[in-house]
N, CA, C and O of each residue as an XYZ file, in Angstrom:
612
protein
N     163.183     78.432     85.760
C     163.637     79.603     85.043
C     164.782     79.210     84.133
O     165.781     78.607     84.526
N     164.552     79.612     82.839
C     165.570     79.327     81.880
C     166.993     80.250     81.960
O     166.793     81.464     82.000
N     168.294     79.841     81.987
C     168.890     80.153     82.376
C     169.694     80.476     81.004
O     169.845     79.622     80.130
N     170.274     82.008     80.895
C     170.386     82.490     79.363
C     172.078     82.967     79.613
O     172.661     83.569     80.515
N     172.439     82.442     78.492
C     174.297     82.483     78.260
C     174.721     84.118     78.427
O     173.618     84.651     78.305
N     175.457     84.940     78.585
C     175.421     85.706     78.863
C     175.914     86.830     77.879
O     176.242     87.961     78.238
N     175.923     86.299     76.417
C     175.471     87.399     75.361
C     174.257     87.314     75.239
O     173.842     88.113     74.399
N     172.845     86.195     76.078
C     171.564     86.338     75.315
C     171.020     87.249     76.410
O     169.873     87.680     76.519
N     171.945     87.429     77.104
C     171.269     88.643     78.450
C     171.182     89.696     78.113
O     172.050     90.441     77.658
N     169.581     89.954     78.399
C     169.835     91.698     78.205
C     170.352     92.562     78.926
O     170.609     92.202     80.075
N     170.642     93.791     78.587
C     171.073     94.832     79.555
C     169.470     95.364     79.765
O     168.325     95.339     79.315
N     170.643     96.019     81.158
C     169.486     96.730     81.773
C     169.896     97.983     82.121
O     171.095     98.240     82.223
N     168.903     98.926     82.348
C     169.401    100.482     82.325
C     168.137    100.915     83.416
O     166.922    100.873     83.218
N     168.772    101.277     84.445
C     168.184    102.226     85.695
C     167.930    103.577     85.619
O     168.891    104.344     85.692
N     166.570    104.108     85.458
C     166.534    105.445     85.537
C     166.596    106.021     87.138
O     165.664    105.738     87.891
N     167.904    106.961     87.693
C     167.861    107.057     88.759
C     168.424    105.881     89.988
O     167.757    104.869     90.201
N     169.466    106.107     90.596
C     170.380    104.875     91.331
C     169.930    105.160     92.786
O     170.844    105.580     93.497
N     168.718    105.025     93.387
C     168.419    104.889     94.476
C     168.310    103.627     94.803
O     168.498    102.705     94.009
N     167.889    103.448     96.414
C     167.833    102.194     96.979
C     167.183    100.921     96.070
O     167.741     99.835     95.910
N     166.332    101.175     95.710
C     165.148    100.012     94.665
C     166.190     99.538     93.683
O     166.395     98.332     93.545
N     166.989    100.629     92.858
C     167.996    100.184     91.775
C     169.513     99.363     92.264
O     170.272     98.627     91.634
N     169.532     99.962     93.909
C     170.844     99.273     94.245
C     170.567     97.783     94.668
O     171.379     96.861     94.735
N     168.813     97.776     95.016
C     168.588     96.210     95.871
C     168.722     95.293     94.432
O     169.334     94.234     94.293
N     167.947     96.055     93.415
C     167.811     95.406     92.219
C     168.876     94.820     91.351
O     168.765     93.719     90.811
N     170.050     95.708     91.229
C     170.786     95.412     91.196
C     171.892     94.180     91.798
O     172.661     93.304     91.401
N     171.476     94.670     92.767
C     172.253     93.501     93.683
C     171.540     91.969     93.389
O     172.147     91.035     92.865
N     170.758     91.944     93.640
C     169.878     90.769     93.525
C     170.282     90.062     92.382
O     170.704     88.906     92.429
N     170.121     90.974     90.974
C     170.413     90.289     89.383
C     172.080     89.707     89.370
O     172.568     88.856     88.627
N     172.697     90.451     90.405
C     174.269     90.220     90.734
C     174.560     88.753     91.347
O     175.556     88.082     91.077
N     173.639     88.419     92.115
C     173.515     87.039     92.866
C     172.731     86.281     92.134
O     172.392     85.249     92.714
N     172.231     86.446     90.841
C     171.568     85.149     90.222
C     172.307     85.038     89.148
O     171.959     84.171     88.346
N     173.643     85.952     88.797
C     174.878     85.541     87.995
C     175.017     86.568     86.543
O     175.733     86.447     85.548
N     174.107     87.493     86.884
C     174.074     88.784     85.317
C     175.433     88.975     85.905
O     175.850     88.827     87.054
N     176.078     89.391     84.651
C     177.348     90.196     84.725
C     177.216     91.668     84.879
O     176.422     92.292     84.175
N     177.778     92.105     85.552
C     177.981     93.442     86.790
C     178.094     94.460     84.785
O     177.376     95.456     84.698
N     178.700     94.193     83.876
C     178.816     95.224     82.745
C     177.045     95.117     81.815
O     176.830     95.710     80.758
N     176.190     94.397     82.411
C     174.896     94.465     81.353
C     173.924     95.804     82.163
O     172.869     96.275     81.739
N     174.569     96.148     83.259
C     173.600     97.181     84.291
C     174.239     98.549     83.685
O     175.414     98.585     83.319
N     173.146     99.956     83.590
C     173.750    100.897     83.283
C     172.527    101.509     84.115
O     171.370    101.102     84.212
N     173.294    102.851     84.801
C     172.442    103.388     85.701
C     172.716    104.695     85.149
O     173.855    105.008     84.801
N     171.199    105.886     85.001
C     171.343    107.384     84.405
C     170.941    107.949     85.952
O     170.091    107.402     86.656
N     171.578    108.939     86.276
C     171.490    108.922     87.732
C     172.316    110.568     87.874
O     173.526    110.759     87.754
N     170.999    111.867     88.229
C     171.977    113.247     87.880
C     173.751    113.152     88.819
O     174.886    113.547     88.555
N     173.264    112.591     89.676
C     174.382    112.379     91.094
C     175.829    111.549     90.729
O     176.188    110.404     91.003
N     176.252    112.256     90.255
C     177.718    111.650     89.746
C     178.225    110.370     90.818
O     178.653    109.258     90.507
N     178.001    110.983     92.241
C     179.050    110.208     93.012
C     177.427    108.749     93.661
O     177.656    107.625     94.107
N     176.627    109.107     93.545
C     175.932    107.369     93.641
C     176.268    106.773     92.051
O     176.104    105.566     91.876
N     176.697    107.550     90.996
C     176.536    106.734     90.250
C     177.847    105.684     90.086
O     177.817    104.528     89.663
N     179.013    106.465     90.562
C     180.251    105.407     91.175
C     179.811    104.958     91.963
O     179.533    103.779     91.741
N     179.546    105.329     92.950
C     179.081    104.277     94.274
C     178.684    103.016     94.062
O     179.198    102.025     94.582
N     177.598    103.028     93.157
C     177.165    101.919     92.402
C     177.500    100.870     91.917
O     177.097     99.722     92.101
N     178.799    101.583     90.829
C     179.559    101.069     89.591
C     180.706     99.998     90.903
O     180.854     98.781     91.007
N     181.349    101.245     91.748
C     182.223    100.797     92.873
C     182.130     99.590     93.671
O     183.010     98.739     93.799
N     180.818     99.602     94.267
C     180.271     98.752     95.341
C     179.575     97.366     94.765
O     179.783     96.230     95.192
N     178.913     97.656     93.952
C     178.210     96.670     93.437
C     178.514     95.926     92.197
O     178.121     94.768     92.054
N     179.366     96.697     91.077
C     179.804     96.441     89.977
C     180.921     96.253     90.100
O     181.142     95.071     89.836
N     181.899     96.830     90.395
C     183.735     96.367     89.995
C     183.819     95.290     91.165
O     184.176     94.122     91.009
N     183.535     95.721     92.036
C     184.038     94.256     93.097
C     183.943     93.078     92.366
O     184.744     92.389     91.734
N     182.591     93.017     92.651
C     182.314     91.351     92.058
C     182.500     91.178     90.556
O     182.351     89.978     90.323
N     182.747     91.818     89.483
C     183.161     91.588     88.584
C     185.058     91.549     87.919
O     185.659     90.988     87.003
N     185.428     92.611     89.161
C     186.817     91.833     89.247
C     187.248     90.990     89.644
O     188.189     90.502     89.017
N     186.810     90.358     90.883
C     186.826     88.809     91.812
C     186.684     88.164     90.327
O     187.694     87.692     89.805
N     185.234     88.134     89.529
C     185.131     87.143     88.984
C     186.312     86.920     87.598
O     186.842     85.917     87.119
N     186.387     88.400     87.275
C     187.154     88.337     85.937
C     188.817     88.318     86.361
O     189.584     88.408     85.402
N     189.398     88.214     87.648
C     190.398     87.883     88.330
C     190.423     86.283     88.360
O     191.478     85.694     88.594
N     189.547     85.781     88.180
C     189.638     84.276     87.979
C     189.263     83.663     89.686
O     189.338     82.458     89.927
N     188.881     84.640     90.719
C     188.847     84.207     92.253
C     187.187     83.838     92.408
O     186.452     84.229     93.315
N     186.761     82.843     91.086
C     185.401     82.595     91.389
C     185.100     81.783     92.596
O     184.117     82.012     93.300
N     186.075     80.696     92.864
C     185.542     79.682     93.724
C     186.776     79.952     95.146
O     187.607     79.188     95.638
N     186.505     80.994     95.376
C     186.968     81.649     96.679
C     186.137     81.950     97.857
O     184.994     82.158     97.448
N     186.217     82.093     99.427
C     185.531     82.129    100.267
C     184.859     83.944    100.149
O     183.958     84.517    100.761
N     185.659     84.321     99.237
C     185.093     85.991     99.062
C     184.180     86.258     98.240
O     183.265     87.067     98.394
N     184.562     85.074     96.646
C     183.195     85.141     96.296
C     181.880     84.547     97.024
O     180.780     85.087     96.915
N     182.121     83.333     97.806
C     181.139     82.901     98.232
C     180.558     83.956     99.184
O     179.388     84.329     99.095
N     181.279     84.345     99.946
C     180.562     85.508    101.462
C     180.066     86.559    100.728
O     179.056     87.188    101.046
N     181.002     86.852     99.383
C     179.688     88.432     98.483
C     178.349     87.622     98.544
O     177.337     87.955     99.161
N     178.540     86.463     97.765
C     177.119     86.305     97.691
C     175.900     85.545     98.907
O     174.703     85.260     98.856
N     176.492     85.487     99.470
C     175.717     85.189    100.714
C     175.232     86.550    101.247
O     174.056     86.815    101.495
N     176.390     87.468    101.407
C     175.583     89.012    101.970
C     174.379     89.638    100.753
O     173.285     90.149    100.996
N     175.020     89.391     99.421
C     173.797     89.822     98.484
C     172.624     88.882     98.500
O     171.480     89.223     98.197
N     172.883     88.011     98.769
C     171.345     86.787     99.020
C     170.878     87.393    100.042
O     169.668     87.573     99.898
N     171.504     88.028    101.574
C     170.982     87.846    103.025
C     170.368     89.320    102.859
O     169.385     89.524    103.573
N     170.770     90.358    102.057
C     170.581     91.581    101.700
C     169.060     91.813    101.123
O     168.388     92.831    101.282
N     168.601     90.374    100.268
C     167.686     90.844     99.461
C     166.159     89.982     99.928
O     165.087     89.769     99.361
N     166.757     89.645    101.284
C     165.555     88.685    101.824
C     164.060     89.408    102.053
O     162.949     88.886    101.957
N     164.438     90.877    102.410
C     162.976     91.073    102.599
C     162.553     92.189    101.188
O     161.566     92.923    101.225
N     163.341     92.134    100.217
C     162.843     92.672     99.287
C     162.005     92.331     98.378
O     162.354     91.783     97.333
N     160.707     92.641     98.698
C     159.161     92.332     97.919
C     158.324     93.483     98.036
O     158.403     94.458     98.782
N     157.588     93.202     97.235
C     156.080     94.653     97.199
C     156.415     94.634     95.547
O     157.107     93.918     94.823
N     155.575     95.772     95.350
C     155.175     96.675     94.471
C     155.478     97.909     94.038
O     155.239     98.883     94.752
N     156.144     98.058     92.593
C     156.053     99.283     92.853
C     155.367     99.595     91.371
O     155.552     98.833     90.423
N     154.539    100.819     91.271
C     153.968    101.574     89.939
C     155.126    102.656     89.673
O     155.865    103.133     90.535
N     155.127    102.918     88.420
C     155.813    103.368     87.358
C     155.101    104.096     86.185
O     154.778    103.303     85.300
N     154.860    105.031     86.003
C     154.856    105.900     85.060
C     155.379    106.335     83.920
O     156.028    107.375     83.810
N     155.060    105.393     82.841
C     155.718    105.516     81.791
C     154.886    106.662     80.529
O     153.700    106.623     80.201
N     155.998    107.652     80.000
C     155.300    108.589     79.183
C     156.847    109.131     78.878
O     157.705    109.457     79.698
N     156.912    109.118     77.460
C     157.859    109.622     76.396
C     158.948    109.376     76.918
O     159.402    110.028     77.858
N     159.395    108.609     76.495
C     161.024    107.914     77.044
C     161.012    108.156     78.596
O     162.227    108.216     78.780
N     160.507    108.315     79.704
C     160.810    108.223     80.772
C     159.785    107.606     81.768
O     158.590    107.368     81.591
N     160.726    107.371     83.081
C     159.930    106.242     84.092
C     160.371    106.870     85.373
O     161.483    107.151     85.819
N     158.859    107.034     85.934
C     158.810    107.512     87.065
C     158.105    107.077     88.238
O     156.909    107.346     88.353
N     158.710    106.446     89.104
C     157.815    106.107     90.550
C     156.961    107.065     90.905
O     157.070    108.207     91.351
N     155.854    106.162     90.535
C     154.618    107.233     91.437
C     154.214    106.590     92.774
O     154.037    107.398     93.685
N     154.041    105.331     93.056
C     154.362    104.408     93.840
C     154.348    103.442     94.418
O     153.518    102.707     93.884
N     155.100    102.668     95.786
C     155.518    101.376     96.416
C     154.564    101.285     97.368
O     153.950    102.125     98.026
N     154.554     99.767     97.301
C     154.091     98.943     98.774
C     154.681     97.877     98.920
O     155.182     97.282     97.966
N     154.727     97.441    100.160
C     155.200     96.516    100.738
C     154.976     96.039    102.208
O     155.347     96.641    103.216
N     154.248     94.750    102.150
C     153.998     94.717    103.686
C     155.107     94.201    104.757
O     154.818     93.727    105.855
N     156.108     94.329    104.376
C     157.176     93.973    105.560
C     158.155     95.718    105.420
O     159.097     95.997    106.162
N     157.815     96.309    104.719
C     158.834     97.728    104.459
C     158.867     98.693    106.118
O     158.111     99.003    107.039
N     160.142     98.838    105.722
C     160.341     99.916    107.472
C     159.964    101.239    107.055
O     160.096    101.959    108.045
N     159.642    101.773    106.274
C     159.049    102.884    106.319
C     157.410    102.820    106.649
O     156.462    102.181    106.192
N     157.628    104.036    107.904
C     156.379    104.250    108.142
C     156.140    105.538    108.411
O     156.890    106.262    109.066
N     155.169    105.836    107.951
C     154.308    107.183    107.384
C     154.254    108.183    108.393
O     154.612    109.350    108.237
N     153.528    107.394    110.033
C     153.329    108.293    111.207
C     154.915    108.301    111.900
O     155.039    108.786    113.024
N     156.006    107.793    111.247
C     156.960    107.856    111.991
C     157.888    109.105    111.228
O     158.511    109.833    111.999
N     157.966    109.290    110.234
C     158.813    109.928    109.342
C     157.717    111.411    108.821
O     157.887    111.825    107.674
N     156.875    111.968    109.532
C     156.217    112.962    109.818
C     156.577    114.010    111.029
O     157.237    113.893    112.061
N     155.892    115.015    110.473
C     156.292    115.821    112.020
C     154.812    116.497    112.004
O     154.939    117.683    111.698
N     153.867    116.254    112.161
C     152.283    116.470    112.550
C     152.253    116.394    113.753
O     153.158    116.174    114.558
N     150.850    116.636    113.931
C     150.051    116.329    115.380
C     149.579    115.101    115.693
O     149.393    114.782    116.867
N     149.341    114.305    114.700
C     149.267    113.122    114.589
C     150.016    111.953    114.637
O     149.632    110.809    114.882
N     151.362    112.455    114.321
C     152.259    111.242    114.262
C     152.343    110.677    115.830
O     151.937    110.983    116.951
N     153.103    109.695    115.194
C     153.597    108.644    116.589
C     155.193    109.020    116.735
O     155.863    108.379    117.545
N     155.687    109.865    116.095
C     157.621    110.344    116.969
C     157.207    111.196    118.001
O     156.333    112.027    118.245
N     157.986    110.767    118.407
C     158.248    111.762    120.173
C     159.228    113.233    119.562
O     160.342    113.368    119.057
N     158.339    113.966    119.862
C     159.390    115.217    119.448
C     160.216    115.347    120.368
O     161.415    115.345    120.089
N     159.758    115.499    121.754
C     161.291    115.742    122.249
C     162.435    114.834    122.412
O     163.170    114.853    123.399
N     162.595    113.826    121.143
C     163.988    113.201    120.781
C     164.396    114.124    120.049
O     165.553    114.422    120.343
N     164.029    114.648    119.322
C     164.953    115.517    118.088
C     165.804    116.206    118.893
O     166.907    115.664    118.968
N     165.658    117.458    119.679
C     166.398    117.896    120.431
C     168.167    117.321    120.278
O     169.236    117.680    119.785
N     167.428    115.949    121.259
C     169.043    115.192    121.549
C     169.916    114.949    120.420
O     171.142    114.968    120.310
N     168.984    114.719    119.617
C     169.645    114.217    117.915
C     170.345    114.838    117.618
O     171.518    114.527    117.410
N     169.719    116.236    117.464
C     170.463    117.694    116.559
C     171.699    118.110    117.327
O     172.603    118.817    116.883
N     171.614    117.539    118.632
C     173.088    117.965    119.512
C     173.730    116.710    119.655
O     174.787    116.830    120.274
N     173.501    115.671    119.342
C     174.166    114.789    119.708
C     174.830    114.454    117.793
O     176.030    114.190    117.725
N     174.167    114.482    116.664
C     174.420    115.220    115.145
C     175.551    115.900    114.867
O     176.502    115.535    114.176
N     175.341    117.212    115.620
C     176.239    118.374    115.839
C     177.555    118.316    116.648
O     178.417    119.188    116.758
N     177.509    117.227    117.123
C     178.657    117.349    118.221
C     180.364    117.446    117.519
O     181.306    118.136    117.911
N     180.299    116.543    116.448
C     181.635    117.165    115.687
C     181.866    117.820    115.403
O     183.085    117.986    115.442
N     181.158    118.767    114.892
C     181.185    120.131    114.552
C     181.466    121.196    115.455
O     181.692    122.317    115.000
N     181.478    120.991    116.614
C     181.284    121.606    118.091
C     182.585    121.719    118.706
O     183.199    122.692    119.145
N     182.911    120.243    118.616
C     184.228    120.088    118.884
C     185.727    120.661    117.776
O     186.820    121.194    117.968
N     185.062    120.237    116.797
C     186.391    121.029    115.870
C     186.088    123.028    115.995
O     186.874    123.973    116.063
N     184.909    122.955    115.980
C     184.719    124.959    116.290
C     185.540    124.676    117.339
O     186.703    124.828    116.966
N     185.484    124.371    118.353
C     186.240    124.760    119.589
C     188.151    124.955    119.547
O     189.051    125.712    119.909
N     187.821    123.292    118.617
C     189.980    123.062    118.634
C     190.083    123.372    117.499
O     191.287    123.218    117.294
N     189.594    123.750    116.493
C     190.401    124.204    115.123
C     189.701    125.330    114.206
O     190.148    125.887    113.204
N     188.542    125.483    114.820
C     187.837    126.637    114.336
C     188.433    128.113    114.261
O     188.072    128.891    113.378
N     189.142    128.374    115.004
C     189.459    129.556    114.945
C     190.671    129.642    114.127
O     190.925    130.775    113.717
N     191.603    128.557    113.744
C     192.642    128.429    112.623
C     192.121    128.391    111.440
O     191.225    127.600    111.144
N     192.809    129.551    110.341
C     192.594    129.892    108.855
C     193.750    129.466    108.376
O     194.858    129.973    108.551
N     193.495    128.615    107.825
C     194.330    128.296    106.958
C     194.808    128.547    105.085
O     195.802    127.988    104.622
C-alpha cells in the first residue's frame, strides 16, 4: 500500500457517527490519517464531540504536542490496533441524491444475534431475566426516591 504525505490525503466525511464510523475511524487513526481529515454529520450533537473528544483531540494533541514517541502514544495505538481486530464483513449502502444509507451488514464473527436481541416466541433469551434487569437497572433510582426524592429543591 502506497503510503500518501498527508496533504495528498483525502478527507473523509461520515454520514452519521455510530459504531461502524467510530471503528472506522479509529482504524484510519492507527494507520497514521490525521485525526483533522475525518468530518462526521451526525443529528446528535453530543456523539458528535464524543467522537471529535475520544478519537480525534487525544491523539492528535499527543501528536501535535510533539509526545509522538511516548509509551502513550504507543499504548493508544496498540488499544486502536487490539480494538479493530475483529472488525470485518460487509456492509451495503444506498446511495441516491447526496445521501448514504445502510441498508445492510454482515459479518461472520459479529456479536449481534438476531434470536438474541428479539422478544418472540422463537427467540433463544430467557424472558424471565428481564425481570432481574429492570430491577436490578432501576435500583439507583430507587435508592435516591427513597433518600432524596422527597427533597425539592
Amino acid at each position: 500500500m502506497e503510503t500518501l504525505t498527508n496533504s495528498e490525503q483525502p478527507k473523509v466525511a461520515f454520514l452519521g457517527g455510530g459504531n461502524m464510523a467510530a471503528a472506522l475511524i479509529s482504524g484510519l487513526l492507527a494507520q497514521g490519517w490525521p485525526a483533522e481529515h475525518f468530518r462526521v454529520a451526525d443529528k446528535d450533537v453530543g456523539r458528535r464531540h464524543f467522537l471529535a473528544a475520544e478519537l480525534g483531540v487525544k491523539y492528535a494533541d499527543l501528536v501535535y504536542n510533539g509526545l509522538w514517541y511516548t509509551p502513550l502514544r504507543t499504548a493508544l495505538d496498540a488499544f486502536i490496533a487490539s480494538s479493530q481486530r475483529f472488525v470485518q464483513g460487509e456492509v451495503r449502502m444506498r446511495l441516491f441524491k447526496g445521501s448514504a444509507t445502510v441498508v445492510g451488514r454482515r459479518s461472520d464473527i459479529a456479536l449481534y444475534d438476531h434470536d438474541l436481541a428479539t422478544y418472540d416466541e422463537a427467540d433463544r433469551f430467557d424472558h424471565t431475566q428481564s425481570e432481574g434487569f429492570v430491577k436490578l437497572w432501576g435500583l439507583p433510582t430507587k435508592v435516591w426516591s427513597r433518600r432524596q426524592g422527597h427533597v425539592r429543591g
